[in-house]
N, C-alpha and C positions, 0 to 999 in steps of 0.2 A: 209268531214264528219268524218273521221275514224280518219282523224289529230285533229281534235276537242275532239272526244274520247281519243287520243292519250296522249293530253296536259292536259285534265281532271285529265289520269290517271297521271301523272308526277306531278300535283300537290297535288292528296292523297297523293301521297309516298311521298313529299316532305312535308306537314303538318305533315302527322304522323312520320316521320324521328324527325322533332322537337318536337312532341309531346312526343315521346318516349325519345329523350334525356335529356328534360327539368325533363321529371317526374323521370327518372332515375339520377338524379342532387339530387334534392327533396331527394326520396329515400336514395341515400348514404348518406346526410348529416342527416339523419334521424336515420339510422344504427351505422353513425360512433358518435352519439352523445350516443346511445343505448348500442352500445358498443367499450367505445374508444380505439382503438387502434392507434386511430392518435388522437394528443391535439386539437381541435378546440378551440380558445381563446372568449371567455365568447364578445369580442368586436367588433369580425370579421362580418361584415356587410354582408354577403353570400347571400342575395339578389342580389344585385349589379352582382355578378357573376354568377346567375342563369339568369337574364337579358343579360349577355354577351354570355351565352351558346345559348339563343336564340334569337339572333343578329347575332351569328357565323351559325350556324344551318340555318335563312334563306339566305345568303349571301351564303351557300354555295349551296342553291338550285340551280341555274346556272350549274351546275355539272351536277346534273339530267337531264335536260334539253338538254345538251349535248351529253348525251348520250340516249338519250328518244328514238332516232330510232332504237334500240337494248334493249329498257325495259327488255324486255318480255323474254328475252334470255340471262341475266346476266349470266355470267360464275362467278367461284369463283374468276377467278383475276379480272374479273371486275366489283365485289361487292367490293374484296379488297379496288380496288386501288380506288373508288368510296368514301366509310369509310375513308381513309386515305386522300383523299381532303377534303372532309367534316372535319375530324377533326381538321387538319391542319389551317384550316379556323377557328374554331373554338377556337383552341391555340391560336393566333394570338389574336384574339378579346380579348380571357381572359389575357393575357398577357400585352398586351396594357393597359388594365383598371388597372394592377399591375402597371405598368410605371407609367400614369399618373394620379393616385391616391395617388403611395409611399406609398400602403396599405405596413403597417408590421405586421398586427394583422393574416389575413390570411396564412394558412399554405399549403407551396407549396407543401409537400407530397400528400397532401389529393385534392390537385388540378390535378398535374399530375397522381395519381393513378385514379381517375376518367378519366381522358383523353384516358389514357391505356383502362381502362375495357370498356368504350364508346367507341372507336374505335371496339373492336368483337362485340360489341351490335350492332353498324351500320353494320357490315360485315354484321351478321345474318340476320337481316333487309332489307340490301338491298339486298340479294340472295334469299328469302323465301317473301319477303311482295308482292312485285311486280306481281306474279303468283297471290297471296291470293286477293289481289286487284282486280284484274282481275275478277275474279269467283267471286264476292261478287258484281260487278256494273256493269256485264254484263252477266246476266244470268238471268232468265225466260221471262219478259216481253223485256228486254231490247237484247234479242238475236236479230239478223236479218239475218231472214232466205234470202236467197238470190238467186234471178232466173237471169237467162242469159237469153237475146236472142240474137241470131244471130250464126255462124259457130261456129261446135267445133273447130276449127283449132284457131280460134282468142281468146275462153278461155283457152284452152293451156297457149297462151303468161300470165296470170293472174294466175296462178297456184301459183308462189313465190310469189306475195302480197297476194293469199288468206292465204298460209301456214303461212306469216308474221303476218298479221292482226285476225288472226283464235282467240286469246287470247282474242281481241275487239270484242267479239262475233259475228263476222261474220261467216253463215252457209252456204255451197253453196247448192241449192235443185237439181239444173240440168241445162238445157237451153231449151228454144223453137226453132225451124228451121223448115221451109218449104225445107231444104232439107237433107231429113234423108242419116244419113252418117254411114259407114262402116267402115272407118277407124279404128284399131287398138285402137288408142288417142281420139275418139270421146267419151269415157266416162276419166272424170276426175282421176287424183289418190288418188280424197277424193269419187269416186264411183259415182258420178253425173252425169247423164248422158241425153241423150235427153225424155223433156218429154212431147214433141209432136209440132202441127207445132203452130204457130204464134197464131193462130185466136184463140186458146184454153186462151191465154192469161186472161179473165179478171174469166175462172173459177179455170184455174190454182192459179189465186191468191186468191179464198175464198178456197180454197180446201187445202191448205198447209199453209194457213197463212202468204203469203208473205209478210215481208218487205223491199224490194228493188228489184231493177230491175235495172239492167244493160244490156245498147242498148251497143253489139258487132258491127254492121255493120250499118250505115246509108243508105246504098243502099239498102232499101227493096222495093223500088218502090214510085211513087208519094202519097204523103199523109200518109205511113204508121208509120213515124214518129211520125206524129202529135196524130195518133190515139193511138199509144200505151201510151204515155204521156196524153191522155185523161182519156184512162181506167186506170192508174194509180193513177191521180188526184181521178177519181172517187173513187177510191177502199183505199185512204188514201194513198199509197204505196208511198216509197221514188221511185225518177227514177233520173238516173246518165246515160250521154254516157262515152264508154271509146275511147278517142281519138285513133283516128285508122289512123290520118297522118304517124305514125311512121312505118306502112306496107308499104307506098311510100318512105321510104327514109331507107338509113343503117345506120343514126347514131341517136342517145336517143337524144329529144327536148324536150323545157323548154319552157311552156306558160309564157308568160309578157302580162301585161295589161298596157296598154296608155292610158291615157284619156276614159276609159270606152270602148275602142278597145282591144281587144282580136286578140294574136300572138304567135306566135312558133320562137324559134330563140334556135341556138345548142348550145351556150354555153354564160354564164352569162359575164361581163367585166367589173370589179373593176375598171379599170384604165379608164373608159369612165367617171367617177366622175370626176370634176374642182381638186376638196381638193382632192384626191386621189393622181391624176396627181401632185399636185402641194407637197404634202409627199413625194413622191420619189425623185421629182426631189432636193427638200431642202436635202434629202438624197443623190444623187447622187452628188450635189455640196462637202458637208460635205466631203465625203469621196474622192472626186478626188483632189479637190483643192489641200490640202495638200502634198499628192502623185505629183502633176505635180511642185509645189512649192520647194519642199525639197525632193523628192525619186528620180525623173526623171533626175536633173541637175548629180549627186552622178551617178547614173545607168548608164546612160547616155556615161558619162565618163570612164567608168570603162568597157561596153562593145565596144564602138569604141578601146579602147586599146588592146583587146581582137581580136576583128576583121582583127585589122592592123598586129599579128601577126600571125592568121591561118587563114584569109581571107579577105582580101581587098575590100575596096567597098564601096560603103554608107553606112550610118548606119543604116537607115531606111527601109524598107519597105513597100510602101504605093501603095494598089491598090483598085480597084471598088470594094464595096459589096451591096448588097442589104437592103435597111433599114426600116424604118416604112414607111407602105401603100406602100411600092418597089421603095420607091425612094431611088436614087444611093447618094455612101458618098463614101470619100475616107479614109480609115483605116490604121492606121498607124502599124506596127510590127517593132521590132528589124529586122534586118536581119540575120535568123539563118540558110540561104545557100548560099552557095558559089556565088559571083556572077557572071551574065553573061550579056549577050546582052539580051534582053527581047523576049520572044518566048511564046504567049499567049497558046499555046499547053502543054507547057513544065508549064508554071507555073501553068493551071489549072488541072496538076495531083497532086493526093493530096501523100502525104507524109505519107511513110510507113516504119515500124521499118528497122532499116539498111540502110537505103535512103540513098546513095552515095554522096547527091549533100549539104547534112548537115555536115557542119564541126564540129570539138568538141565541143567549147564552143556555138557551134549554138545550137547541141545537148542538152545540160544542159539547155541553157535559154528553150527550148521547154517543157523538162519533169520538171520543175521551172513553166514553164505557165510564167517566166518572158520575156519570148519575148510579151508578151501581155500587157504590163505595158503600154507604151506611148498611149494604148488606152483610158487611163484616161484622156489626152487631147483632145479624142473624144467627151470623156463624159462630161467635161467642155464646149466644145463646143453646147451641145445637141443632136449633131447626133449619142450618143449611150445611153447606162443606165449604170448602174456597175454590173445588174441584167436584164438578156432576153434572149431569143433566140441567141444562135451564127448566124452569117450573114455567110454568104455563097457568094462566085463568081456567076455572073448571071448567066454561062455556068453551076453551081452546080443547081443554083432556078431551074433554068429550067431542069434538068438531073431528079430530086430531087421532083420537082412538079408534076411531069407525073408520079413518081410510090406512092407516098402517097398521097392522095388526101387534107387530112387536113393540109398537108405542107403551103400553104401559109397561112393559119391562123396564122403564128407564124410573121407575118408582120403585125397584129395587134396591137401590140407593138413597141418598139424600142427595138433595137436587143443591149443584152452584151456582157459584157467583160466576163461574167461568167453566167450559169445558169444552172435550176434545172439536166438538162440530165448529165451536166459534172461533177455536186458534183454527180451523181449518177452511175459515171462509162463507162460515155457514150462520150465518145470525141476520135479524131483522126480519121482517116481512116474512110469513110465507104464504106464498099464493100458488106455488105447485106444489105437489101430490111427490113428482119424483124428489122435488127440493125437502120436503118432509120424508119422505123413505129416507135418505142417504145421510139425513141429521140424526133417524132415529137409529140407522149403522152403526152409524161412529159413536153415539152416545150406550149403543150395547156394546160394541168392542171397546168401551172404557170400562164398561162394567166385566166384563168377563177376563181382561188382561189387566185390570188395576195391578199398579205397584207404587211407592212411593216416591219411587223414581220418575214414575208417567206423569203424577201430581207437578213434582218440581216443574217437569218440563212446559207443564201448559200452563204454569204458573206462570214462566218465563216468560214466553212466548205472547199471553195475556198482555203482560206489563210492557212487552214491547207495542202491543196494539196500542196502548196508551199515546204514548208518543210518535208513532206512525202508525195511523188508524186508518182500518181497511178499506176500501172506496166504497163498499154496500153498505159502512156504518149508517145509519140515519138518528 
């Protein structure tokens, strides 16, 4: 209901956004004909370009829209930077119709000075209209007063959506409860507090005028459900429960509907799309092929030579990791320590700055991230991405698994050669607990916001560690 509200209001502000830039279009050319300080040519067709202004204007409504969950609280740089997409958008369209028109009649001063002074038009606009909007279509009949029933303890948790949604004229009046509470927090810090038990219900609602009711608790005993959704029906009143799964579990769930089935699931999964799945991977081909074609043979070469003179041994390094849904792959690395006889103790301690058993140029490839290169013929293979989760030894999964609990979520995916924790600082060693929570953060919020775009970026950013490699490389 309040998202309906919500996208109502984002679309005032985006009509009047173009209603104001169109007319203040009009307007200049009205003034500068009135008084020219800029030549308008007697044959400039300025129509045509007042139609571009408002082709730019809605095209860049998207904008709004994107930021619609913070309307109501625009700061000045994010009216700015709000203005300066919109106009941008804007230039672009008027520009365009210069290209492919070949107008010469039109004068580009009197185009980009408009641009200019339309851009603080929209700052002011989108920093002041938004609030004005607000109070202008949600206010006298269109308030809704709002009763709780059920524990104060459970409207606590609602406090930041009321203080969020307060703009949509949401009022809270107080709550109903059969059992009166003491607590300290049992009145709100909008002063709402209990206003009596349950059964008061259908006078509480002609007596303050309620329009909504929110069920706190489903547990009020058999039938009582049903009855307060009666007396509401009767009474006109909106009735909404607020799910209350999220008291049985620690982490924030996401309703999905199936086929007219209603579900909770903890986080969304972009890459469970066919086309999804099959973008990355056209992506992950794109980028490794080439790599295992023409970088790998060159690299190749050049650290086996390296090797044979400060450490002997294979060139490879290929042991068990764990990959999508925990199935085992074998992982290919340079070899950047010394080698020895194989001692699964010895190699599942992980590597920390100064590490003895790193020779120099093993060194370099490591704070390079190029001992990670022949993982690109994992990626060819499909047993990795070039974007995911880093894989971990199963003796790590399991070390690893027992103190984050969301750890193996990141098996959800197919595990990289790069991803979001390590552009973000987070790779090497880990010997704390909160350093392991905050990698397995990032490496879910890669899984739950994937886009192809996310990929590119940590590719990017990847390739720049290359060449200035972060000071916790080892």
């Amino acid at each position: 209901m309040t998202t309906r509200r919500l996208r109502g209001l984002v679309s005032l502000h985006a009509a009047a956004s173009t209603l104001i830039a169109g007319s203040f279009f009009l307007l200049c050319v009205f003034v500068t004909k009135l008084y020219p300080w800029v030549e308008l040519s007697a044959n400039a067709d300025l129509g045509h370009y007042f139609v571009a202004v408002l082709a730019g204007m809605i095209f860049g409504t998207r904008f709004i829209a994107i930021m619609g969950s913070r309307f109501h609280r625009f700061s000045v740089v994010d009216a700015a930077a709000l203005a300066f997409r919109q106009i941008t958008i804007v230039t672009l369209v008027v520009f365009t119709l210069i290209v492919a028109t070949k107008d010469q009649n039109v004068s580009r001063l009197f185009l980009a000075s408009y641009l200019a002074l339309t851009w603080g038009l929209l700052f002011a606009v989108n920093h002041f209209l938004p609030r004005l909007l607000s109070k202008i279509a949600f206010s006298g009949h269109h308030l809704l007063p709002t009763l709780f029933i059920g524990r104060s303890r459970a409207r606590v948790r609602l406090e930041s959506w009321l203080a969020q949604n307060e703009y949509l004229g949401i009022r809270p009046l107080g709550y109903l409860s059969d059992e009166p509470e003491s607590s300290p927090r049992a009145e709100g810090r909008d002063g709402a507090g209990r206003l009596g038990p349950i059964s008061a219900l259908a006078s509480i609602i002609e007596e303050r005028n309620v329009g909504q009711v929110i069920l706190l608790d489903l547990r009020l005993g058999p039938g009582a459900t049903e009855s307060i959704l009666e007396i509401c029906q009767s009474a006109g009143c909106r009735f909404l429960i607020h799910n209350q799964i999220e008291d049985e579990v620690s982490v924030p769930l996401l309703p999905v509907v199936e086929d007219g089935h209603y579900f909770f699931t903890t986080h969304e999964e972009p890459l469970e799309d066919p086309m999804n799945r099959a973008v990355k991977r056209l992506f992950d081909i794109g980028v490794s092929l080439p790599v295992v074609l023409f970088v790998l043979p060159v690299l190749s070469l050049l650290v086996l030579l390296m090797q044979r003179w400060q450490a002997p041994g294979p060139l490879m390094f290929s042991r068990i990791r764990g990959g999508h849904r925990g199935s085992a792959f074998t992982m290919l690395k340079y070899r950047s320590m010394k080698f020895e006889a194989p001692d699964a103790n010895r190699e599942a301690k992980q590597a920390t700055p100064g590490d003895s058993r790193i020779y120099p140029f093993g060194r370099f490839l490591r704070k390079t991230s190029l001992d990670e290169f022949p993982q690109f013929y994992n990626v060819l293979r499909g047993d990795m991405s070039i974007v995911g989760p880093r894989p971990h030894l199963p003796q790590h999964d399991e070390e690893f698994g027992r103190i984050a609990k969301a750890y193996r979520s990141r098996q959800l995916v197919k595990p990289g050669i790069t991803g979001l924790a390590q552009t973000k600082g987070y790779r090497g060693e880990i010997t704390d607990p909160a350093v392991l929570h905050q990698r397995v953060a990032l490496d879910v919020y890669y899984i739950t916001h994937w886009s192809i775009w996310l990929d590119v970026v940590i590719t990017v950013n990847t390739l720049r560690h290359v060449f200035i490699p972060p000071k916790n490389a080892v």
